[in-house]
TORDO-467696 format. One record per residue: residue in one letter; x, y, z of N, C-alpha, C, CB in turn. Coordinates in steps of 0.1 Angstrom, whole numbers, padded with zeros to 4 digits, always signed. Last residue first. Glycine has a CB too. Layout:
aXYZXYZXYZXYZ ...
This chain:
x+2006+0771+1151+2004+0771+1166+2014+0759+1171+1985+0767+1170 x+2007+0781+1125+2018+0785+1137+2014+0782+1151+2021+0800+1137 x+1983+0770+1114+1997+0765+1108+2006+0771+1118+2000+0772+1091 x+1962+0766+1121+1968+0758+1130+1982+0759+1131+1965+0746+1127 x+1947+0773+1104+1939+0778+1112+1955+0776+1127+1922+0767+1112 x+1954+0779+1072+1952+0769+1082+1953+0776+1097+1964+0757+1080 x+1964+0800+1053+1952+0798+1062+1945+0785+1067+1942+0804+1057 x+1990+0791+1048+1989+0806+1051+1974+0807+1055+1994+0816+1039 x+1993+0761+1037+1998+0769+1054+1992+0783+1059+2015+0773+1053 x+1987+0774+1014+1974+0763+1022+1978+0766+1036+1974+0743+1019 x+2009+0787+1003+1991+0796+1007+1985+0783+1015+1977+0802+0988 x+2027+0767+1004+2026+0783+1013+2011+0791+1016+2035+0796+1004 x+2013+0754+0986+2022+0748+1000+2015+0762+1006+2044+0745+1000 x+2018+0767+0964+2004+0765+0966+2006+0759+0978+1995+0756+0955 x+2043+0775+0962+2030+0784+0963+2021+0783+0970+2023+0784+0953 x+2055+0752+0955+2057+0755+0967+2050+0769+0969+2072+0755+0969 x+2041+0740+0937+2044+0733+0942+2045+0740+0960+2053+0729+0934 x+2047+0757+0915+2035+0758+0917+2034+0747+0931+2027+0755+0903 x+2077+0758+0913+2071+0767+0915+2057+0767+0919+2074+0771+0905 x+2079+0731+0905+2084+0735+0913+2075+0743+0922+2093+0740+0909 x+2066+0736+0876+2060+0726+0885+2069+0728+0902+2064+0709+0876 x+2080+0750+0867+2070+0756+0869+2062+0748+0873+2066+0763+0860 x+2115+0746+0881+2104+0741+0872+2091+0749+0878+2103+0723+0872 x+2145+0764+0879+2133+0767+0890+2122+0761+0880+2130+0785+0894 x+2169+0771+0877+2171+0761+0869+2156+0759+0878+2186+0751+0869 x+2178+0801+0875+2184+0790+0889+2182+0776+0885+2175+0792+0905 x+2170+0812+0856+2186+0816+0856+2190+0803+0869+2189+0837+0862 x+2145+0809+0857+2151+0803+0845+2172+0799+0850+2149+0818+0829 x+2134+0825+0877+2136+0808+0876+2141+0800+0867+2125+0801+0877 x+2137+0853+0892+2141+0850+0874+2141+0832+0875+2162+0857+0869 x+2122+0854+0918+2114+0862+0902+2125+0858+0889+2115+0883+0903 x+2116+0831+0939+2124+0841+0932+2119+0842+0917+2140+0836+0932 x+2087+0840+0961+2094+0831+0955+2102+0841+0946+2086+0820+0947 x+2083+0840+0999+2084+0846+0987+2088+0836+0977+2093+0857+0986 x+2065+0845+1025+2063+0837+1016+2072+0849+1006+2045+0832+1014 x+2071+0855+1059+2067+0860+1052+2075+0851+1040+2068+0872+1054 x+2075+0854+1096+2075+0848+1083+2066+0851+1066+2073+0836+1087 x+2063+0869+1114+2078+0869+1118+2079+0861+1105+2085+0862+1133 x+2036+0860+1141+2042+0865+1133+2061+0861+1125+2039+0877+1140 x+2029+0847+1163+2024+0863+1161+2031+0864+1151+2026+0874+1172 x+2041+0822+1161+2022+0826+1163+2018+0833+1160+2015+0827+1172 x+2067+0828+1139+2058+0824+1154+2050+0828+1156+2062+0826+1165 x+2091+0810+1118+2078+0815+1120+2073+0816+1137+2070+0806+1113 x+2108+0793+1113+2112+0806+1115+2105+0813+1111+2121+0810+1111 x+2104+0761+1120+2112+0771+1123+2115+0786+1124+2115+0770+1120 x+2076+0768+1102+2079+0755+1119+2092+0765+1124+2088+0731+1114 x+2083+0774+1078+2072+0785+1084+2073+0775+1104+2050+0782+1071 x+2099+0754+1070+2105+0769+1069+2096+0781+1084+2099+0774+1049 x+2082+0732+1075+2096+0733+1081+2097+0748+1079+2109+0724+1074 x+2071+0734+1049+2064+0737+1065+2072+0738+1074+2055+0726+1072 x+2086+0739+1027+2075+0747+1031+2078+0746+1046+2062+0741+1026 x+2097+0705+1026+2105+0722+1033+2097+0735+1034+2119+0728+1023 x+2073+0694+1019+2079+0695+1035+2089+0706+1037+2086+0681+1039 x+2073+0708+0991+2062+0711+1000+2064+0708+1017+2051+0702+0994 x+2094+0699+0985+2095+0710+0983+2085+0718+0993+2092+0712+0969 x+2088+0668+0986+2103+0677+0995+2099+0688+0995+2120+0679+0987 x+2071+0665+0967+2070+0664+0979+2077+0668+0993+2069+0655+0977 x+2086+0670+0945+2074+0678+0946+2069+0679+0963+2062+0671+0935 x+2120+0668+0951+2107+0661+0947+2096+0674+0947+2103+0646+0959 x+2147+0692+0948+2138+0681+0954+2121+0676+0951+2138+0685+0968 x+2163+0708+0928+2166+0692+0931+2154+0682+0937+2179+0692+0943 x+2158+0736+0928+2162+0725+0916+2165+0715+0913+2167+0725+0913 x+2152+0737+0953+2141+0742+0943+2140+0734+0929+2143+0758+0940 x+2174+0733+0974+2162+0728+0970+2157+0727+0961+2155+0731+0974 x+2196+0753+0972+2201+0737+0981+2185+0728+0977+2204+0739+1004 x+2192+0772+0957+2199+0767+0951+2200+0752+0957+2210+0774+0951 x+2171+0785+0972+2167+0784+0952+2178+0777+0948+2166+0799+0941 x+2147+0773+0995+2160+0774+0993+2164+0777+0976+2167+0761+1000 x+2117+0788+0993+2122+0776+0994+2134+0779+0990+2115+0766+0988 x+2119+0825+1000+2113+0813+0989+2120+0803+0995+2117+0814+0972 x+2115+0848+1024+2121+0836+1016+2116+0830+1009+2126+0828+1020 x+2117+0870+1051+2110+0865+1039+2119+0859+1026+2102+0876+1034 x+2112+0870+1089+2123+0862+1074+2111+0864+1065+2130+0839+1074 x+2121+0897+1111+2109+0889+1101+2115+0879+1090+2101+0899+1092 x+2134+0894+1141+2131+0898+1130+2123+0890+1122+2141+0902+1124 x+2128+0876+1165+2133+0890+1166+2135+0900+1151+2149+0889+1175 x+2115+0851+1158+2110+0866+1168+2113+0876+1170+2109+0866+1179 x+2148+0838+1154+2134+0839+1153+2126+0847+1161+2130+0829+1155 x+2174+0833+1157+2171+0848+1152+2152+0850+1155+2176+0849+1130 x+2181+0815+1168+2191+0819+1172+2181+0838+1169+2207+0811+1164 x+2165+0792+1160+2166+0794+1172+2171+0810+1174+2174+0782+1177 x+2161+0799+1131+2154+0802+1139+2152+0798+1154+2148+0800+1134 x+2190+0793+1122+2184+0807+1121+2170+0809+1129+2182+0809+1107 x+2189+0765+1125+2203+0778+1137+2194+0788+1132+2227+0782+1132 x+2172+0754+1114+2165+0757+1127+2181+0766+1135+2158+0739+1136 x+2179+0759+1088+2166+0766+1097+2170+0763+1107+2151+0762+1096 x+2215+0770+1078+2206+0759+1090+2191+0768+1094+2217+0757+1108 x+2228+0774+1062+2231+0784+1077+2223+0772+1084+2222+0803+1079 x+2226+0767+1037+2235+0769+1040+2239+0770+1053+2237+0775+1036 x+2199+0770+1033+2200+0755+1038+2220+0757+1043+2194+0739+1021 x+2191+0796+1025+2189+0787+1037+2195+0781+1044+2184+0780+1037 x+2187+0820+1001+2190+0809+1006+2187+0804+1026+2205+0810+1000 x+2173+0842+1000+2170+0828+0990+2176+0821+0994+2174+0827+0976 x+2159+0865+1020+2168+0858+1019+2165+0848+1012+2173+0855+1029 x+2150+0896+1038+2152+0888+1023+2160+0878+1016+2154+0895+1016 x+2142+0903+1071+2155+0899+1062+2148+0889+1050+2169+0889+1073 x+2130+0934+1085+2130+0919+1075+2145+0914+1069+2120+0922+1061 x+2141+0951+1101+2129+0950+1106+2128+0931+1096+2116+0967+1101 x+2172+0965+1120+2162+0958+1109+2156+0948+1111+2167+0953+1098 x+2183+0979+1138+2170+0980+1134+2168+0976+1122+2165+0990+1134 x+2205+0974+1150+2209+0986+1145+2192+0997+1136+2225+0981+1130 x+2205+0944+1159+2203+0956+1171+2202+0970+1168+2215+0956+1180 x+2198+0935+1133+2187+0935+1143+2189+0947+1153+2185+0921+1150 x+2228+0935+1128+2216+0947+1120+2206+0943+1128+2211+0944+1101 x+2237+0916+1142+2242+0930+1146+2234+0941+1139+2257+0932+1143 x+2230+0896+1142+2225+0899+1156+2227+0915+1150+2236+0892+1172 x+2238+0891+1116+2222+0891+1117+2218+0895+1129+2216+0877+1116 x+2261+0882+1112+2258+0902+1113+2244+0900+1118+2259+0913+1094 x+2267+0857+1110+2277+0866+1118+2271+0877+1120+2290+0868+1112 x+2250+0850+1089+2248+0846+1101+2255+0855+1113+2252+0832+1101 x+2249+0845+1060+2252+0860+1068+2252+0858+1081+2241+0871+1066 x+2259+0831+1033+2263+0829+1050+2261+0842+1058+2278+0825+1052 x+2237+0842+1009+2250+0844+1016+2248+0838+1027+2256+0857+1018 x+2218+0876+1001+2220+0862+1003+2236+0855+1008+2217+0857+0989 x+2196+0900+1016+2211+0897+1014+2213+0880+1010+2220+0901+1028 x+2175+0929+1014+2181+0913+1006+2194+0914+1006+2177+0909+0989 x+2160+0942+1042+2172+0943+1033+2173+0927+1026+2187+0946+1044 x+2141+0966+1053+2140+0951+1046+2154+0955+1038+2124+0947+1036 x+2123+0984+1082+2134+0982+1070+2130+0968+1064+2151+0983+1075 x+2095+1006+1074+2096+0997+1077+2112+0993+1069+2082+0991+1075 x+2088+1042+1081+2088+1031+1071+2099+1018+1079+2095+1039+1054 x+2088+1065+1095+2076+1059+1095+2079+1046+1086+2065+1068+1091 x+2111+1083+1096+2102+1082+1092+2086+1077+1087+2106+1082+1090 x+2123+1064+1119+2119+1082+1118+2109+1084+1110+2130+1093+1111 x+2130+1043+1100+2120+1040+1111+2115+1061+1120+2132+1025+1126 x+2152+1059+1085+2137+1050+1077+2125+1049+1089+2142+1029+1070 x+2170+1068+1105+2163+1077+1092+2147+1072+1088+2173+1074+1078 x+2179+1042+1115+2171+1050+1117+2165+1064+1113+2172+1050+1124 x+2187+1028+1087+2175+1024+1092+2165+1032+1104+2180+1011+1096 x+2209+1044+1079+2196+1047+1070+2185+1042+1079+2196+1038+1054 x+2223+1044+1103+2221+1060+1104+2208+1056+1089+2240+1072+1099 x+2229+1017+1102+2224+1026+1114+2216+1035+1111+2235+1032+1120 x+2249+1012+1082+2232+1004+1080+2225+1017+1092+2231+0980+1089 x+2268+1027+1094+2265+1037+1080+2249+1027+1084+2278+1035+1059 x+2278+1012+1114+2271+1024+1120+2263+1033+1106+2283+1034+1129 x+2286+0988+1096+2275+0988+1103+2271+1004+1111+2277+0976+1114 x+2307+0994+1080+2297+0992+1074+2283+0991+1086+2300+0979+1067 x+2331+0993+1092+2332+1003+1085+2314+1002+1082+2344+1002+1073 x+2332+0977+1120+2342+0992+1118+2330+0997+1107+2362+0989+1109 x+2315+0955+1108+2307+0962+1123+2317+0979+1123+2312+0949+1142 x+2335+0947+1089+2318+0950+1087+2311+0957+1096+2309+0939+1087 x+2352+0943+1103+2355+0945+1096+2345+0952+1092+2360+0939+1093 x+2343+0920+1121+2348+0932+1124+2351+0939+1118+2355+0933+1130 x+2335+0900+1102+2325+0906+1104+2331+0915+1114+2314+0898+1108 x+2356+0902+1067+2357+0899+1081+2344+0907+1087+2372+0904+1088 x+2335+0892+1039+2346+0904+1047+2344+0896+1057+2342+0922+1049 x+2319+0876+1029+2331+0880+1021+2342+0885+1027+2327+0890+1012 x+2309+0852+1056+2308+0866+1048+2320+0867+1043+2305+0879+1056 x+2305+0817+1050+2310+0823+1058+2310+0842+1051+2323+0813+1061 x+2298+0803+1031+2298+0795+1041+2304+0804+1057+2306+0783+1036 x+2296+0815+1004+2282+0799+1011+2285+0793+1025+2282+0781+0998 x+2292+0841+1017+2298+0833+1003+2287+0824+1008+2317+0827+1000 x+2270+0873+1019+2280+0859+1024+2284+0852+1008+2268+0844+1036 x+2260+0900+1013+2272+0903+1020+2282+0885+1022+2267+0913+1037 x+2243+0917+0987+2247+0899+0992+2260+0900+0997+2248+0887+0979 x+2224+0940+0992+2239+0940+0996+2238+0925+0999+2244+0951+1010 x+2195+0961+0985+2198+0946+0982+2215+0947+0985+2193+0940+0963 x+2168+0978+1001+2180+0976+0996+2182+0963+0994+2190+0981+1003 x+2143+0992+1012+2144+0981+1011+2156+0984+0998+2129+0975+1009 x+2114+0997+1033+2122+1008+1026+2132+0996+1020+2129+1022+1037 x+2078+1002+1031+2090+0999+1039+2096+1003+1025+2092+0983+1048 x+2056+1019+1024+2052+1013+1037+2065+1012+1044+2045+0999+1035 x+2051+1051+1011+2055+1035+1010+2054+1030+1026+2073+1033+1003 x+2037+1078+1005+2029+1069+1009+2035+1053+1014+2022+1070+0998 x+2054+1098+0995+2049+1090+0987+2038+1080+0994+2059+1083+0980 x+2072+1102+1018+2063+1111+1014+2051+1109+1007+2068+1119+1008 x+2087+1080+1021+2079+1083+1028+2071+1092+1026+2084+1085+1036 x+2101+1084+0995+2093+1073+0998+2084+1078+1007+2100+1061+1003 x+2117+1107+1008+2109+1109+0990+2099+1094+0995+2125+1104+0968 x+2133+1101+1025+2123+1113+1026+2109+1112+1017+2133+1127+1020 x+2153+1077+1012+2135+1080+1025+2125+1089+1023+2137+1088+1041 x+2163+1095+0994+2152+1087+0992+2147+1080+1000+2153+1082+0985 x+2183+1106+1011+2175+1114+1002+2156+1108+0998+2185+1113+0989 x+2191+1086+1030+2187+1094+1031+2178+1107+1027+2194+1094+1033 x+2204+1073+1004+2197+1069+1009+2189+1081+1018+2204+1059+1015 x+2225+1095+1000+2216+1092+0989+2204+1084+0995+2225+1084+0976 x+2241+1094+1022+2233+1105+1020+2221+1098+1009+2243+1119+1014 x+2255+1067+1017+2241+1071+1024+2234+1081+1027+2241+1069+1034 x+2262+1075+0994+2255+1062+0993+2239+1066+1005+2268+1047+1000 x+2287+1089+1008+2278+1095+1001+2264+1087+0990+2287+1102+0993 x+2296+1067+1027+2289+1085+1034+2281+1090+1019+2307+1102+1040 x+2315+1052+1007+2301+1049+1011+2291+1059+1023+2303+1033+1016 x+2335+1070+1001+2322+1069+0991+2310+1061+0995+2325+1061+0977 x+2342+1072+1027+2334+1082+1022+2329+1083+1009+2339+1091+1024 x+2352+1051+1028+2341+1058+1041+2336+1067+1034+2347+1065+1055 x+2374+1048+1008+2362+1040+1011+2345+1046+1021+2370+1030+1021 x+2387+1067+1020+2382+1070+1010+2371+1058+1002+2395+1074+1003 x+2400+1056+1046+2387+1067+1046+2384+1073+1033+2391+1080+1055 x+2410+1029+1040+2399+1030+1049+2389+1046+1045+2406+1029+1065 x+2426+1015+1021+2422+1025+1019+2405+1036+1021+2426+1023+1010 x+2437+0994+1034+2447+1004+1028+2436+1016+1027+2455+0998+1011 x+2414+0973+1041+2431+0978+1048+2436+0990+1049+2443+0973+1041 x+2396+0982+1023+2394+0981+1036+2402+0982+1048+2391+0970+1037 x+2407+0981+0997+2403+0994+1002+2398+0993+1016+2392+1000+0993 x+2404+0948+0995+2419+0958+0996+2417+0971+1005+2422+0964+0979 x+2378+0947+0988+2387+0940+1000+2398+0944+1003+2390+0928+0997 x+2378+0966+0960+2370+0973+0976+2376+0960+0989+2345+0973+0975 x+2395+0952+0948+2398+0965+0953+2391+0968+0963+2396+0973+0944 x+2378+0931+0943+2391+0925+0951+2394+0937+0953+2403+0914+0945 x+2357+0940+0930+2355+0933+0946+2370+0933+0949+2346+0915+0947 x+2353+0976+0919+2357+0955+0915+2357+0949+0932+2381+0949+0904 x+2346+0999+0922+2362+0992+0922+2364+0987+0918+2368+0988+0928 x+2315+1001+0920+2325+1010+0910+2341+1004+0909+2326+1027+0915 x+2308+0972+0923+2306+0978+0908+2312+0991+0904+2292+0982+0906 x+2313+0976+0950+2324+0972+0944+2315+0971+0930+2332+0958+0952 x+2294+0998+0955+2307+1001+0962+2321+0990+0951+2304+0994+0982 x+2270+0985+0953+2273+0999+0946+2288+0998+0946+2267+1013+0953 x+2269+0963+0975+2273+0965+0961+2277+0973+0951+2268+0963+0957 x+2272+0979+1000+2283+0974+0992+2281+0976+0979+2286+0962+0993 x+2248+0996+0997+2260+1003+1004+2272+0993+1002+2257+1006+1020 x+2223+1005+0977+2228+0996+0982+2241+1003+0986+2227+0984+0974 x+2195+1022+0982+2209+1021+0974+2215+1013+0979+2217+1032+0973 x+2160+1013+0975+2173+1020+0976+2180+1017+0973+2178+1023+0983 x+2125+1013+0967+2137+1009+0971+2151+1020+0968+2137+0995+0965 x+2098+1008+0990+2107+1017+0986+2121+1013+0983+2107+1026+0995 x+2070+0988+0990+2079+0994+0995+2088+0998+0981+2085+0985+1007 x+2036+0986+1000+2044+0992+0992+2060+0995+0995+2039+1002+0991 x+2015+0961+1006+2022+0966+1011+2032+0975+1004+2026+0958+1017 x+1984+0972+0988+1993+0960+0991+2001+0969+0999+2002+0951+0977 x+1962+0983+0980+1960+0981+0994+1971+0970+0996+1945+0977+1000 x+1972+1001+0958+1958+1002+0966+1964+0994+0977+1943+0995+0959 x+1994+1011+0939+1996+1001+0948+1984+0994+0955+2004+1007+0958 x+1986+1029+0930+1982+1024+0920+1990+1006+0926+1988+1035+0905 x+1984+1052+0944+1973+1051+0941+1970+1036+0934+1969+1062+0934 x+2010+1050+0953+2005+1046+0965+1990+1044+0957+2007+1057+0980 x+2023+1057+0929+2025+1050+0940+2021+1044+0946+2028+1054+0944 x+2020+1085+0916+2009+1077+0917+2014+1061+0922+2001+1077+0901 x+2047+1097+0919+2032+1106+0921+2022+1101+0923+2028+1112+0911 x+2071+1084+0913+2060+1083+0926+2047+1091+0933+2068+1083+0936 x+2075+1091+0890+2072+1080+0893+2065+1075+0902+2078+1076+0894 x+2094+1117+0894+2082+1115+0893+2071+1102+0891+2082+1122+0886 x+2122+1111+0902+2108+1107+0912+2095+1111+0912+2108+1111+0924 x+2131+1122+0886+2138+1102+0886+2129+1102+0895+2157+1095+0890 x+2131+1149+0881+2124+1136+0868+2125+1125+0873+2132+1132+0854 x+2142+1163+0899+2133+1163+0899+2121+1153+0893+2133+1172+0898 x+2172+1151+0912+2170+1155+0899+2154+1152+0902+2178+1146+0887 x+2184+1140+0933+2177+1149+0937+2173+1155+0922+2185+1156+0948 x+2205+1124+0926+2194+1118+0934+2187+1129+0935+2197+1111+0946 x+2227+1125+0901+2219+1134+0910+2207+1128+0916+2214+1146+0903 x+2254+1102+0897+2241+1108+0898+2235+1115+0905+2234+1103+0898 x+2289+1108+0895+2273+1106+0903+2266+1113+0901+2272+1106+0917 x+2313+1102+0880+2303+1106+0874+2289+1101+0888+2304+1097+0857 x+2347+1106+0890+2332+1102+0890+2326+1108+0885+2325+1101+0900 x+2366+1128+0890+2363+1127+0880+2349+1116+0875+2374+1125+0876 x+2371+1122+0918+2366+1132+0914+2362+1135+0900+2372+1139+0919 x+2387+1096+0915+2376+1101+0925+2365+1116+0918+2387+1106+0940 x+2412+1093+0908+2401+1096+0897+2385+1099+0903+2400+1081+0888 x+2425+1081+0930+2430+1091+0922+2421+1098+0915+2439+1086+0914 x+2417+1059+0932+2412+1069+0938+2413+1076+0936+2413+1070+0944 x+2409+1035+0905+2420+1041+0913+2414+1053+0915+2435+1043+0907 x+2390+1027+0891+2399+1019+0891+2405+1022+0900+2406+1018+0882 x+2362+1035+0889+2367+1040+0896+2379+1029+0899+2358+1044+0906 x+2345+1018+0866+2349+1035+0867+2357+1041+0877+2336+1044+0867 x+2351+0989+0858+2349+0996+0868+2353+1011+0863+2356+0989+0881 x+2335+0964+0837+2342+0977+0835+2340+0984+0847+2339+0984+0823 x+2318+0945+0842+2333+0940+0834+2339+0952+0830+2332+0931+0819 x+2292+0938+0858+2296+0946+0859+2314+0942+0852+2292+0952+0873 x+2266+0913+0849+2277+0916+0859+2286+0927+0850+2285+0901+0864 x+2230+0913+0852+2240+0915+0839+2255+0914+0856+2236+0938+0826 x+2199+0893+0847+2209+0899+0852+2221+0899+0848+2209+0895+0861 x+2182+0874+0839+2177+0884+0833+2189+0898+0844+2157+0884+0836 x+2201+0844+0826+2196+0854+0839+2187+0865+0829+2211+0862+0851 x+2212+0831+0799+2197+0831+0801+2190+0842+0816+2194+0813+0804 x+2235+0857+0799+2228+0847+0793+2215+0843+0796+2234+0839+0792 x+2243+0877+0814+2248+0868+0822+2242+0856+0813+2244+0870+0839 x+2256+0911+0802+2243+0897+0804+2253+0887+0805+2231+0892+0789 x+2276+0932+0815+2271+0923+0805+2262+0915+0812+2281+0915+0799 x+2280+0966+0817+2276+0959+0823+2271+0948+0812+2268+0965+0832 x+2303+0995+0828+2299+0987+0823+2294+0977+0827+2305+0985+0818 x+2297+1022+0855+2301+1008+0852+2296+1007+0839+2295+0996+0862 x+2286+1053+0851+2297+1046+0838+2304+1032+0841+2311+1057+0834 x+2272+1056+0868+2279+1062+0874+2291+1058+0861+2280+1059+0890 x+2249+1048+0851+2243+1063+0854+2261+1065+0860+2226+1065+0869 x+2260+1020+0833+2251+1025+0839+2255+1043+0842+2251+1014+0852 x+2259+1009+0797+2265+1013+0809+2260+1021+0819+2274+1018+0806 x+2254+0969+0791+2254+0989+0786+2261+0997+0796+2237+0997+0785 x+2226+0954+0799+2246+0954+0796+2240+0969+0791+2257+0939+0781 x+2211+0950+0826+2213+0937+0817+2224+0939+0810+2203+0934+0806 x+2216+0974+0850+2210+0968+0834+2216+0956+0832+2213+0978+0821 x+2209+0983+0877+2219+0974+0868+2215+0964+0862+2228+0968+0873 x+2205+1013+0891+2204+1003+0882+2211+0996+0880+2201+1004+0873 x+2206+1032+0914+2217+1017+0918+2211+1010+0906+2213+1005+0936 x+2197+1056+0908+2208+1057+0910+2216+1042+0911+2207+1065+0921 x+2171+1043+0881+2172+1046+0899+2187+1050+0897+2171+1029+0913 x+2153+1068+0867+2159+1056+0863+2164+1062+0881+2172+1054+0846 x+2132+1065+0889+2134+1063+0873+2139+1069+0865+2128+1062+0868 x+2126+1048+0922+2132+1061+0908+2133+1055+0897+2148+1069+0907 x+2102+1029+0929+2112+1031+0927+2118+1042+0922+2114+1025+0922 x+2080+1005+0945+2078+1018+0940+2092+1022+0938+2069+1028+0951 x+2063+0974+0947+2072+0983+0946+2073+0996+0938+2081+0977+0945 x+2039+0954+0963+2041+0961+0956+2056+0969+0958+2030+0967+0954 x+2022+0924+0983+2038+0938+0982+2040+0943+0967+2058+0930+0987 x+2014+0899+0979+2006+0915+0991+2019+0924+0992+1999+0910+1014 x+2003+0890+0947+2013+0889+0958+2006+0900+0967+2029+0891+0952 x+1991+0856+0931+1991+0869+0936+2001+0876+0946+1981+0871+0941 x+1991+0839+0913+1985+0831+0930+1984+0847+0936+2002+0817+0942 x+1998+0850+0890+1986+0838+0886+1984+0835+0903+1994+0822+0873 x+2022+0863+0892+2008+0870+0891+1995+0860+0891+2006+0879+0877 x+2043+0847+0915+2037+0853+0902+2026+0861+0902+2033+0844+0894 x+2043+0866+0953+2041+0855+0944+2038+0858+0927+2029+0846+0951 x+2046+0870+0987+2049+0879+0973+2056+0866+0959+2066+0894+0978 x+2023+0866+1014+2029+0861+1003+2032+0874+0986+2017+0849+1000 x+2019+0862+1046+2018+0871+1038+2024+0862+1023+2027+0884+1044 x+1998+0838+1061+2014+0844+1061+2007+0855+1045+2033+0828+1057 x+1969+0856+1083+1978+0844+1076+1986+0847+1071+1975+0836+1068 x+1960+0873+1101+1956+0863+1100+1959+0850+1094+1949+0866+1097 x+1991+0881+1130+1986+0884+1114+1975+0874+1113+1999+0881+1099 x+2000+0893+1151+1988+0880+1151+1984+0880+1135+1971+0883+1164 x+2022+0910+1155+2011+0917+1160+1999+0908+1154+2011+0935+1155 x+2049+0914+1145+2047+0904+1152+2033+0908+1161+2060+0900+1161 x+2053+0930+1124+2053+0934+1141+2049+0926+1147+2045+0944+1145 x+2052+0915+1102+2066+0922+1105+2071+0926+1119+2067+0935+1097 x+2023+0910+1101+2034+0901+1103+2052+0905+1111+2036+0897+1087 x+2011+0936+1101+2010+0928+1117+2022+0913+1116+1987+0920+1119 x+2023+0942+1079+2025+0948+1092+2026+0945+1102+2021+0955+1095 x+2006+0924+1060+2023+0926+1062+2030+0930+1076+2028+0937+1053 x+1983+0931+1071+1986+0918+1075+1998+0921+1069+1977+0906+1071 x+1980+0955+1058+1980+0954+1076+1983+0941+1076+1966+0958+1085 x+1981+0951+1025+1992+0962+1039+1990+0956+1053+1983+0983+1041 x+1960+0934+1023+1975+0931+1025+1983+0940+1032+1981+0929+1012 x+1939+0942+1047+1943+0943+1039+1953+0934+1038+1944+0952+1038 x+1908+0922+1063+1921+0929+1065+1928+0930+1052+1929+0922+1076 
């Protein structure tokens, strides 16, 4: 069986043979990605991006934060600078996609519907713009999701499997926003991409890190298919997998802030099994990741090999979800 179909049968809760895994290059991974180029949601290390955020390095991260917003005031709306998602050059990239993916899972990625949102304001403006300045909010994020919309089409065409945004909507203990607040303005827009994406034949997946707990019922009911998540230990395995398990897919690395950089070799490897105990089930519903910058979280390459090599021994044991 491939990687593609054993993702699938994971995601669909359809008896996969073993967990799936997206890992260095030295253990391997069963997911590939396919993107624009340059995407509409980059964010470079520093310089300035396609809509004119500014953007600095964060030092050792391989990630930059945004210290110049282009859209200070609404006023200036129209003097944005948006990118053409539909510029014929930023998808030729995906001409060979699927040839050069062979038989991993491929996914597609997109636009994000907060973050974008407060890289152009700043966060304490888009918290503001919630109160005060509901429908010019709505409608820079309506044109996010057209853009999304755009690039379904384009993925799906390409061959991708699933479709896949990044929005870290929690703090560590609770979401940035009120979750009515999120369900008003933000959850019928998740709606309209995921069913676009599942129209199309592609699978969703969103990375969010954060206390998300509050929304998790409410994107499952709107159709999402995975949730990408680094953290954990904030929410609780087992509240996340009583509460969520079976009904969507988790894919995670060992916790990267409450674990990775603190616990023994031997911790690392019991929170393994716990992870896949909890919020895993027979048929499926867990999927192996580790985080790709380990410098920036403080991640040993003894860590790292630690909780790999955990995950793949679980991932064909005969026993590991029974």
């Amino acid at each position: 069986m491939t990687s593609r179909e054993i993702v699938k049968r994971t995601i669909r809760f359809e008896n996969p043979p073993r967990l799936p895994h997206g890992f260095p290059e030295k253990y391997g991974s069963d997911f590939a990605g396919a993107g624009m180029a340059p995407s509409v949601d980059a964010r470079p290390e520093s310089g300035a991006d396609e809509w004119g955020a500014i953007w600095h390095n964060l030092g050792i991260s391989n990630f930059g934060e945004v210290r110049e917003y282009p859209l200070k005031d609404w006023a200036d709306y129209e003097k944005l600078n948006i990118p053409d998602i539909n510029e014929p050059s930023r998808w030729k990239s995906l001409e060979d996609a699927r040839q050069l993916a062979g038989d991993k899972f491929l996914i597609g990625s997109g636009v994000s519907l907060y973050e974008r949102i407060h890289f152009l304001r700043g966060l304490e403006n888009t918290w503001v713009d919630i109160y005060e300045s509901p429908q010019e909010l709505g409608r820079l994020i309506d044109l996010l999701v057209e853009m999304n919309l755009v690039a379904i089409k384009r993925y799906a065409a390409a061959g991708c499997d699933g479709y896949m945004f990044c929005d870290d909507w929690g703090l560590q203990d609770r979401l940035m926003i009120s979750p009515e607040k999120w369900r008003e303005i933000w959850k019928p827009r998740y709606a309209r991409v995921y069913k676009a994406a599942h129209e199309a034949g592609l699978l969703t997946l969103l990375h969010s890190c954060g206390y998300i707990v509050d929304i998790l019922d409410d994107l499952i009911e709107i159709g999402l298919d995975v949730i990408q998540m680094d953290q954990q230990v904030n929410m609780g395995l087992e509240l996340l997998g009583e509460r969520f398990g079976g009904r969507l897919t988790f894919w995670c690395p060992v916790d990267i802030q409450a674990v990775m950089p603190h616990a023994s070799l031997d911790e690392i490897r019991a929170y393994c099994r716990k992870m896949v105990k909890c919020l895993g089930q027979p048929e499926g519903g867990f999927m192996a990741q580790w985080y790709s910058d380990p410098a920036a979280v403080g991640h040993s390459e003894e860590a790292i090999d630690a909780m790999c090599q955990e995950f793949m021994a679980i991932g064909i044991s005969e026993n590991a979800l029974t």
